[in-house]
C-alpha positions in Angstrom: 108.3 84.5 97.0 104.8 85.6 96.5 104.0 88.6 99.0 100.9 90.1 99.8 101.0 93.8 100.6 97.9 95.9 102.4 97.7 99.4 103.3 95.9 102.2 105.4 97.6 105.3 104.8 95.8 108.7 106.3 97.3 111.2 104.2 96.7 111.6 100.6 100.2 112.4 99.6 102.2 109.3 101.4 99.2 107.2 99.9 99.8 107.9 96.3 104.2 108.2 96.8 103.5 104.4 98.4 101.5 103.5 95.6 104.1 104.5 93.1 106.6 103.3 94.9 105.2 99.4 95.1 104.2 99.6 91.7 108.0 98.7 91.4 107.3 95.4 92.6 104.1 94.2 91.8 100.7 94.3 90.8 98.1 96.3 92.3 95.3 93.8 92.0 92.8 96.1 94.9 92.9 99.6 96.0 95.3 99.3 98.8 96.5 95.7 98.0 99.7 94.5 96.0 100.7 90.9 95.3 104.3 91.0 94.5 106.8 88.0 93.9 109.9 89.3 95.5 112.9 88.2 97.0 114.5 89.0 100.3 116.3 92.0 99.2 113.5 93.4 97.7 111.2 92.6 100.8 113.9 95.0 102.7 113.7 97.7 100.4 109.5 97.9 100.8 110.3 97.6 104.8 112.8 100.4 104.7 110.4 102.7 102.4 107.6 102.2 105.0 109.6 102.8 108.2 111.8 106.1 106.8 108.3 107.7 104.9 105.6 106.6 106.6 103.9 107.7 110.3 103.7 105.1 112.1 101.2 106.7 114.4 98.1 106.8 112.1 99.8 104.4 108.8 99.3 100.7 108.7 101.3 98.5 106.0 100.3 94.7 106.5 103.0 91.8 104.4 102.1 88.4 104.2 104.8 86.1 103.1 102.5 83.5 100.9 104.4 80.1 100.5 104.5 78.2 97.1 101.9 75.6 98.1 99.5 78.1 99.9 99.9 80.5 96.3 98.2 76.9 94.4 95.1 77.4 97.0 94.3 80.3 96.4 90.7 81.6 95.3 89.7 84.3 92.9 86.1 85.6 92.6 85.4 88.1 89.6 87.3 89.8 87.8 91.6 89.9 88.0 94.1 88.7 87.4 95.5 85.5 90.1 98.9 85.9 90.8 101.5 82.8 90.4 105.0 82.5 91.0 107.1 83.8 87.7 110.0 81.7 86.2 113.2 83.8 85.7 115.9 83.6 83.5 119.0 85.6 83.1 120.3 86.2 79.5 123.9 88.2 79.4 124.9 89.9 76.4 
């Protein structure tokens, strides 16, 4: 699923360890904005990261689950890249 990730994080060291740490998963298409297609699992990992590293006091993360048919709508204005769902496949050796 194509997820949307935002973020306001108040200290410069959490920012840039959260930064590193969703480049894992996506693309980091704004300053504090990722566009990741993940799956559940992965959706838990990025929740578990924010709530054991993160102060939920003065950090805000913001994920918007973005369904297949809403990813077709939307709208890119300048430059980037627009982000579609990926086809997979699995070779074993």
């Amino acid at each position: 699923m194509i997820t949307l990730i935002t973020y306001d994080i108040t200290e410069p060291k959490r920012l840039t360890k959260l930064h590193k740490y969703l480049k894992e998963f996506g693309l980091n298409t704004q300053k504090s904005v990722f566009e990741c297609d993940i799956d559940k699992t992965a959706l838990k990992q990025i929740r578990a990261y924010c709530r054991d590293n993160l102060d939920i006091a003065t950090d805000s993360v913001r994920i918007y689950k973005i369904c297949s048919h809403c990813i077709n709508k939307v709208i890119l204005s300048g430059t980037g890249i627009k982000v579609t769902q990926f086809e997979y496949m699995v070779i074993d050796d």
